[in-house]
Steps between C-alpha positions, in 0.01 A plus 500: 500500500311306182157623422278333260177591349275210370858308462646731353834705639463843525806714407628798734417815415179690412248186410131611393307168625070521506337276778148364535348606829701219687829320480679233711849516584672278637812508742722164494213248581191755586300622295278873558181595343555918472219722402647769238396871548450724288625768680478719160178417388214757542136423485275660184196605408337618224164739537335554143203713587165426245548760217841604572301746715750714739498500859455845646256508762564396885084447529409375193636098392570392152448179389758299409697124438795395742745282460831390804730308394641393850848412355492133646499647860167534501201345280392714197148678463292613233165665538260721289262715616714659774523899569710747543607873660745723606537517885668782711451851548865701449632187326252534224536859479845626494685152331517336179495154639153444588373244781206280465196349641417150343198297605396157385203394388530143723771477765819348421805398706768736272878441527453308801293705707198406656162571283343783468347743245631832612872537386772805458796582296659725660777735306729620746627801236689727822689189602755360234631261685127345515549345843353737779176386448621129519768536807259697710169194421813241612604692769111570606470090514798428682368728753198281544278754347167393353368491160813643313494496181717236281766598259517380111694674241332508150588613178191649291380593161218660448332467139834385352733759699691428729449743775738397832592284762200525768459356846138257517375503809163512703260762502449560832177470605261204768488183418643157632847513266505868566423738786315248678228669751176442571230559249250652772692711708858519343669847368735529267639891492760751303635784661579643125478890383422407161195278658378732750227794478735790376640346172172242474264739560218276331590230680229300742731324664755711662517748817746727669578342835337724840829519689811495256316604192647219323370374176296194498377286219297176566612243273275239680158474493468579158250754386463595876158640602524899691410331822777216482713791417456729786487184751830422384663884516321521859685119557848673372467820732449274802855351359648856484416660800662179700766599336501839584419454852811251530258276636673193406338231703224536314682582190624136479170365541374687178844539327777205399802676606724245403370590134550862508852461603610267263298718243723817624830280461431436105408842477826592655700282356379589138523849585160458331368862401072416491518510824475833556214605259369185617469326215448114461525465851214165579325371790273248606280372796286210468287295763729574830417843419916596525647739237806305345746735282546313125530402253820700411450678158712759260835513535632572180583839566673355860 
């Protein structure tokens, strides 16, 4: 049939035409209001640290200006004063493309998401198609899976070079847009080698678990005191030796087994190899006092 643009007839054939963010077409007497997306466009931002100073530490921040432009998806954002790191343990190590650790210095609700200080750009260098991470967070929430993380797709420059396309996303970590458990008595932990006692030796936060000798790092507290520490590895051994004992009555009144298998599935189904090590492997329990498995974490290398 005839198509016009703004009254004018457009000819067959390859047509280059640029829309605002919505048109109306209309069909005989109706007439549609469309939103046009931008399937193509990809959020920026631009980090300039203070100094042109380089970012090489994962425990020391540098200073530095921000600026997203959110593409007309999302609203833009500017900010001095913010800071910056590299995040990761083999990531950070072994690959070129470096991941980082931003934090603001108010919170802000960035590309959409909902406000919060504590951000991550994640690089994703083992996975060129840059979509495991992504899938496996979209798969996690159609699974019903609490506080998985959101996906954006950024491209960044750093000090006037462009360095990648990176995944933003949440640190994880407690708090109410994030892993959301109680401040008193909630426990955020990560069964991770690179965490744990034998690679983090000067670490006060981690422990090898009493029955499975797994590696444990407690993410949350923060800055936990010796005796919060040992309640929680005698807490976790109480958890393990259920398991051992097959006792699973009383398993599933300490344990969310629901959780653990659809946490097995996406490891399955990602073929994802941290597993085994562990490494990034998460869990939680808050006020009912029931370990949940999550959030899901790491599967570049899936």
């Amino acid at each position: 049939g005839k198509v016009t643009l703004n009254g004018t007839a457009l000819a067959s054939g390859s047509t280059k035409v640029s829309f605002p963010d919505t048109c109306t077409v209309k069909f005989g007497d109706s007439a549609v209001v469309f939103r046009v997306h931008r399937a193509y466009a990809i959020s920026t931002i631009e980090i300039t640290t203070d100094g042109g100073a380089s970012i090489t530490s994962k425990t020391d921040y540098v200073t530095c200006s921000i600026k997203f432009d959110g593409k007309n998806m999302y609203a833009d954002y500017s900010a001095s004063g913010a800071k910056i790191r590299l995040r990761g343990n083999s990531t950070i190590t072994y690959y070129n493309k470096k991941p980082y650790r931003i934090k603001l210095g108010a919170k802000a609700a960035l590309l959409g998401l909902a406000a919060n200080k504590d951000w991550v750009l994640l690089a994703n260098y083992r996975d060129p198609t840059n979509f495991m991470n992504a899938v496996t967070f979209d798969m996690a929430r159609y699974m019903g899976m609490p506080y998985t993380n959101s996906n954006r797709f950024v491209e960044v420059t750093v000090n006037g070079t462009y360095v990648g396309m990176y995944q933003f996303t949440e640190q994880i970590e407690q708090g109410e847009s994030r892993v959301n458990i109680d401040k008193a008595s909630g426990v955020l932990l990560n069964l991770d080698l690179d965490d744990g006692p034998d690679l983090a030796p000067s670490a006060t936060d981690n422990f090898t678990s009493t029955v499975y000798s797994l590696p444990v790092c407690v993410k949350y507290p923060e800055d936990v005191t010796a005796a919060k520490l040992d309640s929680v590895k005698t807490d976790f051994a109480e958890l393990e030796t259920l398991i051992k004992n097959g006792d699973y009555t009383a398993l599933s009144k300490r344990l969310d087994i629901t959780s653990l298998i659809n946490f097995l599935i996406i490891q399955e189904l990602t073929r994802n190899v941290e597993l085994v090590s562990p490494r990034s492997m998460y869990m939680y329990k808050s006020s009912d006092n029931v370990y949940h498995f999550g959030p899901v974490w790491d599967f570049d290398g899936g």
